[in-house]
C-alpha positions as CSV (number, residue, x, y, z in Angstrom):
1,X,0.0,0.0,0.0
2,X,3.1,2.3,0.6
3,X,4.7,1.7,-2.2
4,X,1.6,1.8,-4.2
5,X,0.8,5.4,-3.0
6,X,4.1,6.5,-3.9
7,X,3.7,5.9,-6.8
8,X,0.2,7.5,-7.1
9,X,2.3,10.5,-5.9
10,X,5.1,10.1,-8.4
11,X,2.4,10.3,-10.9
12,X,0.8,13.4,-9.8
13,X,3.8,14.9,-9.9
14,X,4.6,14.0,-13.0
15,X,1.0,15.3,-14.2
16,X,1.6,18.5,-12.6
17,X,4.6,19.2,-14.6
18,X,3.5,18.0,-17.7
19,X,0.5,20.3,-17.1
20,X,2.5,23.5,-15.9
21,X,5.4,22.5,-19.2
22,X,2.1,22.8,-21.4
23,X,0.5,26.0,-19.9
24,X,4.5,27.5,-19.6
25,X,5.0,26.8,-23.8
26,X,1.3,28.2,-24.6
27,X,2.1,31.4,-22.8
28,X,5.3,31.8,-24.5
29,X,4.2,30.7,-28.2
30,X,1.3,32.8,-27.4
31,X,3.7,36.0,-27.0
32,X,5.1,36.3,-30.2
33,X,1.9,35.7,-31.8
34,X,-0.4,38.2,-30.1
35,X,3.0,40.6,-31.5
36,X,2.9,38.9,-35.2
37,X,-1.2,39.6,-35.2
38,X,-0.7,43.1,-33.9
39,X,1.7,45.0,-36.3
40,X,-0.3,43.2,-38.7
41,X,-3.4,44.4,-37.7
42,X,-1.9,48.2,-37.2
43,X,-0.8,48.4,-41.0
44,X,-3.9,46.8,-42.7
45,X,-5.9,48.9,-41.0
46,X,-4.1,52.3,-41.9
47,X,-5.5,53.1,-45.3
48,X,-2.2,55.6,-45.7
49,X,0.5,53.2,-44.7
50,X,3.2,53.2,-46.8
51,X,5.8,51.9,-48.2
52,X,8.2,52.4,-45.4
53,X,5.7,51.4,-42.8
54,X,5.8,48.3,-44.2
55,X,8.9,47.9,-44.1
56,X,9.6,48.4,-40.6
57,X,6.5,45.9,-40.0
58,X,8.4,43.7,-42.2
59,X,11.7,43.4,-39.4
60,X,9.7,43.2,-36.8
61,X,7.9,40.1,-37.8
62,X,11.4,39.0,-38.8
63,X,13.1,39.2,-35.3
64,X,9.4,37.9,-34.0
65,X,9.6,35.3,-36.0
66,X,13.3,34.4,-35.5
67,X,12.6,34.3,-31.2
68,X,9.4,32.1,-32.4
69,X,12.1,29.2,-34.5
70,X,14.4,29.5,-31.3
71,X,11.4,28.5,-28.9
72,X,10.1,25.7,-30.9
73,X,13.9,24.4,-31.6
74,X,14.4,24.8,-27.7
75,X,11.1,23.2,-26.8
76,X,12.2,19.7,-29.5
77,X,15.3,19.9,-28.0
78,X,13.8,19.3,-24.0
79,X,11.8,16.3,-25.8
80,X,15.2,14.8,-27.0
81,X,15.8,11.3,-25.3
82,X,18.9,9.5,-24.9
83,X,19.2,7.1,-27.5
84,X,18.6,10.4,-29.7
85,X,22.4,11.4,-29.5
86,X,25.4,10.4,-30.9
87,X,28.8,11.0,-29.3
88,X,32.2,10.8,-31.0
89,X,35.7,12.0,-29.2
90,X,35.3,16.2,-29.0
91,X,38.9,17.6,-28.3
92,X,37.8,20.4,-25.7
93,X,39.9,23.0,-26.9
94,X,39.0,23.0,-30.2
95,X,34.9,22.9,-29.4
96,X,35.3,25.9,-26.8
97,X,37.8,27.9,-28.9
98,X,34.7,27.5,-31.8
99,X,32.4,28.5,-29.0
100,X,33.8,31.3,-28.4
101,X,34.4,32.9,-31.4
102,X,30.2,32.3,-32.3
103,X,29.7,33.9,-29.1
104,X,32.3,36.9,-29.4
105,X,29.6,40.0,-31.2
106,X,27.7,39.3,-27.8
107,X,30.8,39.4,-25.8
108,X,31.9,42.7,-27.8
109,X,28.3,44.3,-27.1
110,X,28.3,43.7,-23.5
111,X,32.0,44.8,-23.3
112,X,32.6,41.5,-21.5
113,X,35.7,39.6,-22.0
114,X,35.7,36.0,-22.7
115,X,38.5,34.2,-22.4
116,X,40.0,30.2,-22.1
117,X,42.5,28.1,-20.3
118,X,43.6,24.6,-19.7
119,X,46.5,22.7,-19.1
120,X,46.4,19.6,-21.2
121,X,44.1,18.2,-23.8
122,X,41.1,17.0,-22.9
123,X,39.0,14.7,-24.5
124,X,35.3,13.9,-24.2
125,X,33.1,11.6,-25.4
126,X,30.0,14.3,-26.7
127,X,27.7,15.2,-29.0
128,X,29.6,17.8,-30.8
129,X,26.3,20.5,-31.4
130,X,24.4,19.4,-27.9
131,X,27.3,20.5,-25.6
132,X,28.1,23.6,-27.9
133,X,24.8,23.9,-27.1
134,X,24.6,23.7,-23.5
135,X,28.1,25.8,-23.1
136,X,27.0,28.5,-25.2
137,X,23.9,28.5,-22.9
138,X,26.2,29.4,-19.8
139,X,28.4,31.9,-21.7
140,X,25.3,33.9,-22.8
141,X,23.9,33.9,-19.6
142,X,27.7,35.1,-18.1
143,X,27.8,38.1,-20.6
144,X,24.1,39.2,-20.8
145,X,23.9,39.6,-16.5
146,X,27.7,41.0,-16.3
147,X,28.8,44.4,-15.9
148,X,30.5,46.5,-18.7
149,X,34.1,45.7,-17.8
150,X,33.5,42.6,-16.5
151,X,34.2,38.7,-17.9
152,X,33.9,35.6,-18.4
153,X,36.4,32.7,-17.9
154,X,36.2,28.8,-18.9
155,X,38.4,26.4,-18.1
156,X,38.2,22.6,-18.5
157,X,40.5,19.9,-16.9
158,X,40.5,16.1,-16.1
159,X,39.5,14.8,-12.6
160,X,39.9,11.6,-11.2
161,X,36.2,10.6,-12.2
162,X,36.0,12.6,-16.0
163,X,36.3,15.6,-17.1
164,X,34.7,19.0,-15.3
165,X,34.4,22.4,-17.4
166,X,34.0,25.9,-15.4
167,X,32.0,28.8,-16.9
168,X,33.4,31.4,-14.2
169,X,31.9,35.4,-15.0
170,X,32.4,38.5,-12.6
171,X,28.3,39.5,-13.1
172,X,25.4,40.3,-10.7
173,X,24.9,36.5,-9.2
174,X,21.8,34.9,-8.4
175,X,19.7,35.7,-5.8
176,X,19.5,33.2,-2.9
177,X,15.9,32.8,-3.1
178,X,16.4,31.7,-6.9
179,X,19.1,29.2,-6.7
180,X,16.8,26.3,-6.0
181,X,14.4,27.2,-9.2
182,X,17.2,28.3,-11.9
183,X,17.1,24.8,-13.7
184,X,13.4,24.7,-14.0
185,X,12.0,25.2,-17.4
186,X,10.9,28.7,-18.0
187,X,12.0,30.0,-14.5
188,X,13.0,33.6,-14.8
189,X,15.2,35.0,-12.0
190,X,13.1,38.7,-12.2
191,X,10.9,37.6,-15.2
192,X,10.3,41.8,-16.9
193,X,14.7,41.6,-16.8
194,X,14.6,38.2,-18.3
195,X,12.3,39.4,-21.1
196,X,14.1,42.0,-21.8
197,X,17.5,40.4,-22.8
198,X,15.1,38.4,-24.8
199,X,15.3,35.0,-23.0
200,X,12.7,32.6,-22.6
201,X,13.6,31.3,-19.4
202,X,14.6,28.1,-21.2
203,X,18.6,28.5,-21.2
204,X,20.0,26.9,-18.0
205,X,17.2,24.4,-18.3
206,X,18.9,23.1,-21.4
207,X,21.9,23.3,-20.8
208,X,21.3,21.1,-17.7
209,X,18.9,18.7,-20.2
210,X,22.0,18.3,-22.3
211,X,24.5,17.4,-19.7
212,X,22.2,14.9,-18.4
213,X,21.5,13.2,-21.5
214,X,25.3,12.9,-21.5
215,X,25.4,11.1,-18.3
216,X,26.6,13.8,-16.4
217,X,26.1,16.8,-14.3
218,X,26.0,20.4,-13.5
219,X,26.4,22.0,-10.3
220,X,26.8,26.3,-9.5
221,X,28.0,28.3,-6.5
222,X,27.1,32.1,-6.7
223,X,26.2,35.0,-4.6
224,X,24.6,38.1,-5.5
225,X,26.9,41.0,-6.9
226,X,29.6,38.3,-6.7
227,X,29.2,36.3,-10.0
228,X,28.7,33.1,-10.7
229,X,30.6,29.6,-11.7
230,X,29.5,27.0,-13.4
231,X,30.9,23.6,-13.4
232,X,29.9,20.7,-15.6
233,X,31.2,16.9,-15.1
234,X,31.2,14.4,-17.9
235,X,32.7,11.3,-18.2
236,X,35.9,11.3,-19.6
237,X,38.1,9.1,-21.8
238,X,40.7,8.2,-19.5
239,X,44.0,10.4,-19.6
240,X,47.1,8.2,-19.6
241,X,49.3,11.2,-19.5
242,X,48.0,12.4,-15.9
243,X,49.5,10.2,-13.2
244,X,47.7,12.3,-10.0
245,X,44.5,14.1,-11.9
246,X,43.0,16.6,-9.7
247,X,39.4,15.6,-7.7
């Protein structure tokens, strides 16, 4: 009987996700399409719009559009099981050096610096565009809630059990109060800020998706006005060259 309502409760919880997931995606599908309806609405119905009005309707249906694609790739991406990715050796320099190059305009806007260190070459056993993926995720979230001036450092090393990589940044931290809830889907630490870098509240959730479906983890320390680290663990293929690897 114990074990029976456990399991009654497991599935109630599992409903009431599923159910807030659903309600979550409608509100932010239904965002960008109230938007799209809008500005469509505002130039039909101005017999004298011209030429240029239309135009300017015209990129803000693209950039509506473009956050629209992002949601639905983020949303298939959550869905995405196991047995749906394929790993091959990644050399770790080489991926984060690609990294962050893509993510250097940001860094440049921001007026963050991004930078990389390891000692050694490490090699992991990943799914090349998943962890891009997922590491991006923690960069963009370093430089968007940083300080002009500040940075963002990743280093990546082997430990005795794999591999960890650190995404270190010098930005405003996370509030105590939000630490618990910052790898939930949609969960917006101050959702009108969160909006307004253009986030969905989908990024850290992701990233944390990803790593999983890697069969590893992601932990964070942080304080507020302090900055934040991130450190992912994977498993690793072994390093014969490291005789005591760090823990």
């Amino acid at each position: 009987a114990d074990a029976f309502n456990r399991m009654l409760e497991r599935l109630e919880r599992a409903f009431e996700q599923q159910s807030r997931f659903v309600a979550d995606a409608a509100h932010e599908l239904r965002t960008p399409l109230a938007n799209l309806r809008t500005n469509l609405e505002v130039v039909q119905q101005d017999p004298q719009a011209s030429f240029s009005d239309y135009k300017e309707m015209s990129a803000v249906l693209e950039r509506t559009l473009s956050r629209l694609e992002k949601l639905v790739e983020d949303l298939l991406l959550l869905a995405k099981g196991e047995r749906e990715i394929e790993t091959e050796p990644v050399e770790m320099e080489v991926l984060l050096n690609e990294i962050i190059q893509e993510i250097e305009p940001l860094a440049r806007t921001h007026q963050i610096e991004v930078s990389f260190h390891t000692t050694e070459p490490v090699i992991v056993m990943a799914d090349p565009p998943l962890l891009s993926r997922a590491i991006g995720n923690l960069l963009e979230n370093g430089i968007r809630y940083n300080h002009p001036g500040g940075s963002v450092t990743v280093g990546v090393r082997y430990v005795t059990t794999g591999v960890e990589i650190d995404v270190k940044d010098t930005g405003i931290g996370i509030p105590l109060e939000a630490q618990p809830h910052i790898f939930e889907r949609f969960y917006r630490v101050g959702r009108s800020r969160t909006r307004d870098q253009g986030g969905s509240g989908l990024g850290l959730s992701i990233a944390a998706h990803i790593i999983q479906l890697h069969g590893g983890n992601i932990r964070f320390q942080s304080a507020p006005g302090m900055g934040t680290n991130f450190t992912i663990w994977l498993p690793g293929i072994a390093n014969e060259m490291t005789d005591d690897p760090q823990s």
